[in-house]
C-alpha positions in Angstrom: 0.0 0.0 0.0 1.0 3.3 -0.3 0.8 5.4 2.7 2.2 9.5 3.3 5.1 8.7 5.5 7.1 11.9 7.3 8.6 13.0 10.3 7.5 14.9 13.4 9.2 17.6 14.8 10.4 15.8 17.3 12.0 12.6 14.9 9.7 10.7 15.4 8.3 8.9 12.0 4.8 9.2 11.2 3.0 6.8 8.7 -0.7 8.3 7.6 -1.2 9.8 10.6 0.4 7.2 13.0 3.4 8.1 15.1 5.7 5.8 15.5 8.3 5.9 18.5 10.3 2.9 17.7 10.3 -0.1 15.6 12.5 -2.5 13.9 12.7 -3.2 10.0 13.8 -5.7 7.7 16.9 -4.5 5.5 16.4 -3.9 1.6 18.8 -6.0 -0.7 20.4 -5.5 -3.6 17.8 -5.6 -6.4 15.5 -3.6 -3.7 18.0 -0.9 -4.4 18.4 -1.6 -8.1 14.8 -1.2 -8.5 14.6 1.9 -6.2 17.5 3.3 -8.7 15.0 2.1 -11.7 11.6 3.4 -10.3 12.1 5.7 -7.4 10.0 2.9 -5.0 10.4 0.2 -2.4 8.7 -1.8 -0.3 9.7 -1.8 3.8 8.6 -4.3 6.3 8.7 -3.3 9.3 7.9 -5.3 12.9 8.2 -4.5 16.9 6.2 -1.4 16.4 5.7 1.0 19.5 3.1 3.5 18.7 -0.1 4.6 20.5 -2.1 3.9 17.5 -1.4 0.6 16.1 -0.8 -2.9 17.5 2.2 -4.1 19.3 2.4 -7.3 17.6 1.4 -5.6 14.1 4.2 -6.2 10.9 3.5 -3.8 8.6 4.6 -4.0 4.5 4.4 -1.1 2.6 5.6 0.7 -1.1 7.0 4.0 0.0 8.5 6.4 -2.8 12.0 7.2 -2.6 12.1 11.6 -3.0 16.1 11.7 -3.1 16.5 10.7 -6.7 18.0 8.2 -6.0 21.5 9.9 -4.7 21.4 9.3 -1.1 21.5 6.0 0.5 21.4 4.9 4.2 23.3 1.7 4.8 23.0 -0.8 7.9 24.2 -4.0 8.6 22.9 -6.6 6.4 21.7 -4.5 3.8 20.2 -0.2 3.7 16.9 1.5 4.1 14.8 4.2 2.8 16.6 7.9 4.3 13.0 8.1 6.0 13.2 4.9 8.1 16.2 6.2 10.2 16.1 4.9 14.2 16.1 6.9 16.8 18.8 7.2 18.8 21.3 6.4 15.4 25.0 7.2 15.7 25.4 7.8 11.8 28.1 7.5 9.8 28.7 10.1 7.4 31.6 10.7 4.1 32.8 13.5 2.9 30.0 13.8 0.1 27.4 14.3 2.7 29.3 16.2 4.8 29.7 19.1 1.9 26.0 18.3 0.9 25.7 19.7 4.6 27.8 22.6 4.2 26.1 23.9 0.9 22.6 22.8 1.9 22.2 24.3 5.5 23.2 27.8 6.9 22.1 28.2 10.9 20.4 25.5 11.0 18.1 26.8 7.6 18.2 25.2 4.5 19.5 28.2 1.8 16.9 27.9 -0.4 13.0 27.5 -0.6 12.9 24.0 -2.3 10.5 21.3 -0.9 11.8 19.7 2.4 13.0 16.0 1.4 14.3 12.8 3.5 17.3 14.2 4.1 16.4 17.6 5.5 14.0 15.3 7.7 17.4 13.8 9.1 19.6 16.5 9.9 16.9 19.3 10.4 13.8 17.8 12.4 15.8 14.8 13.9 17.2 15.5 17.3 17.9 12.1 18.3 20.3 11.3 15.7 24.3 12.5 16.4 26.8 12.4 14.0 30.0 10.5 13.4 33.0 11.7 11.6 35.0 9.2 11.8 35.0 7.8 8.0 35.4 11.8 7.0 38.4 12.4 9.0 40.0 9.0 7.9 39.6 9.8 4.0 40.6 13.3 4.6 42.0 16.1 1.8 45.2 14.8 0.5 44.4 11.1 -0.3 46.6 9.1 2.0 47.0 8.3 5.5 46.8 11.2 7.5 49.5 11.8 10.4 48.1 13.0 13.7 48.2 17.1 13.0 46.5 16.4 9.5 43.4 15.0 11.9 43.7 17.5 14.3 43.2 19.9 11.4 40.2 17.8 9.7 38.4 17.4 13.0 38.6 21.0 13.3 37.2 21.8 10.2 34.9 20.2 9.5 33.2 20.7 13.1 33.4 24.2 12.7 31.8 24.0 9.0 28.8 21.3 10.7 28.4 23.9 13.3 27.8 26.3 11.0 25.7 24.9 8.8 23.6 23.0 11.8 24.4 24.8 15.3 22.4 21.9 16.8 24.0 19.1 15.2 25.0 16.3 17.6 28.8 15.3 17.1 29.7 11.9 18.4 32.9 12.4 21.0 34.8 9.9 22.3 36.4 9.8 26.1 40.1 10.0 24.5 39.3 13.0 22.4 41.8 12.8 19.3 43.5 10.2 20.3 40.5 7.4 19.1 41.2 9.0 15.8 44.5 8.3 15.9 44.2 5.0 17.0 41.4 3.7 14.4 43.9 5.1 11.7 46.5 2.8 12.9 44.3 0.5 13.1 43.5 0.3 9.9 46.7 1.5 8.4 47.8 -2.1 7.5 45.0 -2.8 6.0 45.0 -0.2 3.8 48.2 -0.2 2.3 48.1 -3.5 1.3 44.6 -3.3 -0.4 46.0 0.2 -2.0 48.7 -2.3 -3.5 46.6 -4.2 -4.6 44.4 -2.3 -6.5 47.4 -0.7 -7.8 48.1 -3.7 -8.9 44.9 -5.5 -10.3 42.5 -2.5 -11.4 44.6 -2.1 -14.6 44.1 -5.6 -15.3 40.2 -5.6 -15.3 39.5 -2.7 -16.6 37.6 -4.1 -20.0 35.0 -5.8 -20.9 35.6 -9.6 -20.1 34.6 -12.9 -22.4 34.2 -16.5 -21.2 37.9 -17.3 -21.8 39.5 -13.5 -20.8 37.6 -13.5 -17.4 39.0 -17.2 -16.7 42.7 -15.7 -16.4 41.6 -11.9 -15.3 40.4 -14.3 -11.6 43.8 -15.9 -11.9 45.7 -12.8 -11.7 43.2 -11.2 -8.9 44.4 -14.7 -7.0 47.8 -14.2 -8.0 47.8 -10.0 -6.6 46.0 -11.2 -3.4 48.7 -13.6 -2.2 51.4 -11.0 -3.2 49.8 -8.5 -1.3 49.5 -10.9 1.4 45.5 -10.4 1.7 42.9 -12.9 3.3 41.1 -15.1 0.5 38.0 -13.4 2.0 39.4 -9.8 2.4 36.4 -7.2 1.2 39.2 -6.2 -1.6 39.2 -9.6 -3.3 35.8 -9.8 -2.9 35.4 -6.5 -5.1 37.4 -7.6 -7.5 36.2 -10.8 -8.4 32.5 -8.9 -8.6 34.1 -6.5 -11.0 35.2 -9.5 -13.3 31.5 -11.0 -13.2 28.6 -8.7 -12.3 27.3 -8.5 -15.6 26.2 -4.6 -17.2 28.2 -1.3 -17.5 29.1 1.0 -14.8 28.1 -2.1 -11.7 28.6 -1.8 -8.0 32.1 -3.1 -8.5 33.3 -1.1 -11.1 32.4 2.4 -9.7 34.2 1.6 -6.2 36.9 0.6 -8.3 36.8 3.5 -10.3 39.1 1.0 -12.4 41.2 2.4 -15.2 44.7 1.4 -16.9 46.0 4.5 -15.4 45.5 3.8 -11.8 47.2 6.1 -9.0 47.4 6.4 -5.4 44.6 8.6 -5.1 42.4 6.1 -6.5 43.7 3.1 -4.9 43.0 5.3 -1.8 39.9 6.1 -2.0 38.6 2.2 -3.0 40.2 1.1 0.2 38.8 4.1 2.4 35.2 3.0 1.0 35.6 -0.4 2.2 37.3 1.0 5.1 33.7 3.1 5.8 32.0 -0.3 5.7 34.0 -2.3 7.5 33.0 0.9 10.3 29.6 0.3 10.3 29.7 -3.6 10.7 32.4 -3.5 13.7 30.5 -0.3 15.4 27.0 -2.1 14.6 28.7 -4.8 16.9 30.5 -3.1 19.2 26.8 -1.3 19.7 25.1 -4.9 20.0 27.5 -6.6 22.4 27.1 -4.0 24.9 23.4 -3.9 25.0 23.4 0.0 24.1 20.6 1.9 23.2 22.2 3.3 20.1 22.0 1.9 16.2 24.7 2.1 13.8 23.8 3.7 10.5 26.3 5.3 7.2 24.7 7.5 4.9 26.0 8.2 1.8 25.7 9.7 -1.8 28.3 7.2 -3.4 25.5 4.6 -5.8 28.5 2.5 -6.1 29.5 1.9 -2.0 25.6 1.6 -1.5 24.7 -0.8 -4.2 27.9 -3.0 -2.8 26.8 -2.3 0.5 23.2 -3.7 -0.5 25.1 -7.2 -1.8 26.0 -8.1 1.6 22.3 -9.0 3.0 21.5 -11.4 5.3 24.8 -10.5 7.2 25.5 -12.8 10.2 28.6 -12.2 12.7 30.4 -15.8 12.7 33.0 -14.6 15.8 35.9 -11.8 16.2 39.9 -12.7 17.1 39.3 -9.5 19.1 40.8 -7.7 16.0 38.7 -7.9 13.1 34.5 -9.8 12.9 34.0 -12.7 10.6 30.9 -12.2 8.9 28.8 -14.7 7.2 27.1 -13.2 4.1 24.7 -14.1 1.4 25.5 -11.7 -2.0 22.7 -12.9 -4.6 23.7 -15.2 -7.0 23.0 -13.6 -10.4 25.9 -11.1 -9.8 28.1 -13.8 -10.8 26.6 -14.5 -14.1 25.9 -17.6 -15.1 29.3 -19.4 -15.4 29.2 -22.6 -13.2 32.9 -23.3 -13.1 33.7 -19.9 -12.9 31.4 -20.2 -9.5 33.1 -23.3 -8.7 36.7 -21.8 -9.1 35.9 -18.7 -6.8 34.3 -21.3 -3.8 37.2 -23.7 -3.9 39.1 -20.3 -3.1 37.4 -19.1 -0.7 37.2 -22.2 0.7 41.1 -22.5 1.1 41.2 -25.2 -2.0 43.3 -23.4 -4.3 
């Protein structure tokens, strides 16, 4: 059904005439978003409603139009959701692209000019229950590579005087150790980083075409090959990408635009593939850090990058299998026609990832 969904002054969502103070919902998937992309509308499912108005124990499924042209995505773990459908109490995740849609949108706490009020002005101008993190921003910074420690003093700075500006209201997430988590999720990560940087380096060159049946055969060999030079996990998000940019089949897929393959790949590039994956690799270890304490808060990123939200939206049915207390194992389930239809093509990638080759 279609219903005329919004938001109360307060954040709260209402749904024709219902308010709604909390409630759970099922995660899109990846053709959801393909056919939000195509038609602008997607169905929601929604269950453990608390509202006044309508039944505890009521699930409710309805087709809900998407007003952001399709350019901004909200991503959670196991899948994304309509802007509108945000949580309460959210800590959410945001790039540098909505960051500077902030900046040139908003002005003390106004929006500039007199267009309609969309999804996203019902996030960051009615919604007083949801606080920002910067965390992804300040990682990715200006100069595309790893920033030392004054280069995130300086982007931490900025950038919370130009949110402040724009929203005076605006809840920043702070951490007890100030700067210092920043510095320590960047080395962290560092590592991690470098190596998948080398490797797209390496590979990105290699796959940038068009494949056929027997070109795509050695294209996987040679993603193999980079991924044990590089020293990178068999199931390593990075290998994962680049196996989906040799078969997702179409022009201009979720693996090619994270990519941003070309034969003439740089650093800056290679940086900013590993600093999206980076960004999602946030939201599934803060989604858990959330969930094993039994906080109050949910994990959210929103972005205006099609190509990190329709990879995102591959990874549904997302299950955490354990953690070594350094990185989460997730179990995954990334739809099957992605991979075309090429059975031993399928078979080569599982005996991989399997540890058989």
């Amino acid at each position: 059904m279609e219903n005329e969904i919004g938001v109360d002054q307060s954040g709260n969502l209402v749904i024709a005439g219902h308010t709604i103070y909390s409630f759970d919902i099922v995660p899109n998937n990846f053709p959801d978003m393909v056919g939000m992309i195509n038609t602008d509308s997607v169905k929601v499912r929604m269950h453990n409603i608390v509202s006044p108005t309508i039944p505890t124990d009521a699930k409710v499924e309805m087709s809900v139009k998407h007003d952001q042209k399709n350019d901004t995505f909200l991503l959670v773990f196991g899948g994304w959701t309509p802007c509108l459908f945000i949580k309460n109490n959210t800590i959410l995740l945001v790039d540098r692209n909505v960051v500077s849609e902030i900046v040139s949108r908003y002005k003390n706490g106004e929006k500039k000019n007199n267009s309609p009020l969309d999804s996203f002005d019902d996030i960051f101008l009615h919604n007083n229950k949801v606080s920002i993190d910067i965390t992804a921003f300040v990682i990715e910074g200006n100069e595309r590579k790893i920033p030392d420690n004054s280069m995130i003093d300086e982007q931490i700075e900025n950038v919370t005087k130009s949110l402040k500006s724009a929203l005076p209201k605006l809840k920043i997430t702070k951490y007890q150790n100030g700067n210092n988590y920043y510095y320590c999720f960047r080395d962290y990560l560092s590592s991690s980083i470098k190596k998948r940087m080398d490797f797209f380096e390496n590979i990105a060159p290699k796959i940038n075409k068009q494949f056929t049946e027997k070109s795509r055969c050695l294209a996987v060999k040679q993603v193999f090959s980079a991924a044990e030079e590089f020293k990178l996990n068999k199931t390593d998000i990075a290998v994962i990408l680049a196996l989906l940019r040799i078969t997702m089949v179409g022009k201009k897929t979720a693996a090619q635009l994270v990519i941003k393959d070309s034969q003439i790949y740089n650093e800056d590039k290679s940086y900013n593939a590993a600093c999206d994956l980076a960004a999602l690799e946030l939201l599934f270890n803060l989604n858990r850090f959330h969930i094993d304490r039994k906080s109050d808060y949910n994990v959210s990123f929103i972005t205006k990058d099609k190509g990190l939200a329709l990879l995102s939206s591959l990874f549904s049915n997302a299950e955490v299998d354990g953690s070594d207390g350094e990185s989460l194992s997730i179990n995954a389930t990334i739809i099957g026609t992605v991979f075309g239809d090429d059975e031993d093509l399928i078979k080569t990638y599982q005996d991989w990832f399997s540890g058989k080759v």
